[in-house]
C-alpha positions as CSV (number, residue, x, y, z in Angstrom):
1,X,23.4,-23.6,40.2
2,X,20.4,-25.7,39.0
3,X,18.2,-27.1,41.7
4,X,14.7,-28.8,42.3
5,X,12.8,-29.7,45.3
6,X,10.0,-31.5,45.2
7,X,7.3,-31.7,48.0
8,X,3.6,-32.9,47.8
9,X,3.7,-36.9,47.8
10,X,1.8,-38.5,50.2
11,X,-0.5,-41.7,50.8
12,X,-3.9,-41.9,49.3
13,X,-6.7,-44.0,48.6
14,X,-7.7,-45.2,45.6
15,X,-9.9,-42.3,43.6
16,X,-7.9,-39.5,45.7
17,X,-6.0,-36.4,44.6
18,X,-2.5,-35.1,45.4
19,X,-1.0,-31.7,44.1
20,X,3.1,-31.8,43.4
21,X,5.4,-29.2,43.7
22,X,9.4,-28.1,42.6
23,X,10.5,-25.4,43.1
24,X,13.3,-24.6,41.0
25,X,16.4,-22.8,40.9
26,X,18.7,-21.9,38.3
27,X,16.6,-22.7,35.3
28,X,13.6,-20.3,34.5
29,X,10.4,-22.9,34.3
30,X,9.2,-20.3,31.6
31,X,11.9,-20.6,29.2
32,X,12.3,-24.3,29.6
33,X,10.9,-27.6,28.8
34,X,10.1,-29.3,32.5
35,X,9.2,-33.3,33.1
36,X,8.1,-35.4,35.5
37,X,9.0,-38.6,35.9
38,X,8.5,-41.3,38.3
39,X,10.3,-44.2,39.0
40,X,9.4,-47.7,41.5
41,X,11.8,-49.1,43.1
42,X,13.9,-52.1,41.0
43,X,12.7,-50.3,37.6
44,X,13.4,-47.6,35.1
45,X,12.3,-44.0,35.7
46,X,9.6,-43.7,33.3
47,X,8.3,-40.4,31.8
48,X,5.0,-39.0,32.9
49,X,4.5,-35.6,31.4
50,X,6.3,-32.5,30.3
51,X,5.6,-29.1,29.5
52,X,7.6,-27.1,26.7
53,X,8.8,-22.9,27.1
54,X,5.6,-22.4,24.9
55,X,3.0,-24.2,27.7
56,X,2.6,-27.3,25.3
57,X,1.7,-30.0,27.4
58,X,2.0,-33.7,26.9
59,X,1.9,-37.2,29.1
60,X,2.3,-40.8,28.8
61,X,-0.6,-43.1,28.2
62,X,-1.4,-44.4,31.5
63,X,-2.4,-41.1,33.0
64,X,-4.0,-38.9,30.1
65,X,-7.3,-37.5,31.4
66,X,-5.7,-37.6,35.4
67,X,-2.8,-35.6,35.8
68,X,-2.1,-32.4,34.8
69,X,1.3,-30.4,34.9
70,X,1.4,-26.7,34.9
71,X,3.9,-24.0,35.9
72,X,4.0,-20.8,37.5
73,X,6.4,-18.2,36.2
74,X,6.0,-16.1,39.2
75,X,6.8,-18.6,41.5
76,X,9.3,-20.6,39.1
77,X,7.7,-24.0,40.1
78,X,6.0,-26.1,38.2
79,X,3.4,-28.5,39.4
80,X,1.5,-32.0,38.7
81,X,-2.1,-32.2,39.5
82,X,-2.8,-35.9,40.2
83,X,-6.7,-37.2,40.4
84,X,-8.3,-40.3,40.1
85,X,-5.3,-42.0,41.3
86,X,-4.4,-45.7,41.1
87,X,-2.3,-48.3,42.9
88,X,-0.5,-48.3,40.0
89,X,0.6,-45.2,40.1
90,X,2.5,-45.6,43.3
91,X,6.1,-44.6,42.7
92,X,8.9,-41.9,43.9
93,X,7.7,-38.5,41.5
94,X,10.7,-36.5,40.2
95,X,10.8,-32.9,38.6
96,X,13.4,-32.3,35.8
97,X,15.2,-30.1,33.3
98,X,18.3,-30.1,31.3
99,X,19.1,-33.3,32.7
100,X,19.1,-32.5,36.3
101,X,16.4,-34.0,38.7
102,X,15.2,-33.2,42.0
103,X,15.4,-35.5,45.3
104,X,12.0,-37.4,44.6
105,X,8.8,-37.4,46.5
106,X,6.8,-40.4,47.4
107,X,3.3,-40.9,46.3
108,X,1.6,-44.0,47.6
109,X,-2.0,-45.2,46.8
110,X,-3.2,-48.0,48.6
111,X,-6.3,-48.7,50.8
């Protein structure tokens, strides 16, 4: 049974960092390709970033040069490193594979 837990959103200023985390279940993060996504509330989920079986990595425009998404095969988790955050990129982050997706975690940034 596939499943994915994300945990790390939070509030932050302007500038600040957050670390996500999902844990995963069911698929091996290794042998995989793994997204995150986010979505705000009354749009679509956009894409953020992905990383492919082979540890390719790849992200939308907007956050290029900020985020970074990783994995740990011991663990089976992946994770997205967030810096230099913007109000912009306040939205519910979700982890994802083979078409299944996690519960969502908040990440606000606001003064």
């Amino acid at each position: 049974q596939v499943q994915l837990v994300e945990s790390g959103g939070g509030l932050v200023q302007p500038g600040g960092s957050l670390r996500l985390s999902c844990a995963v279940s069911g698929i091996i993060v290794s042998s995989d390709t793994m997204y995150w996504y986010r979505q705000v509330l009354g749009k679509e989920r956009e894409w953020v970033a992905l990383i492919t079986s082979g540890g390719s990595t790849s992200y939308t425009d907007s956050v290029k040069g900020r985020f970074t998404i990783s994995r740990d095969a011991a663990k089976n988790t992946i994770s997205l490193q967030m810096d230099s955050l913007r109000p912009e990129d306040t939205a519910v982050y979700y982890c994802g594979a083979r078409g299944r997706w996690g519960q969502g975690t908040q990440v606000s940034v606001s003064t």
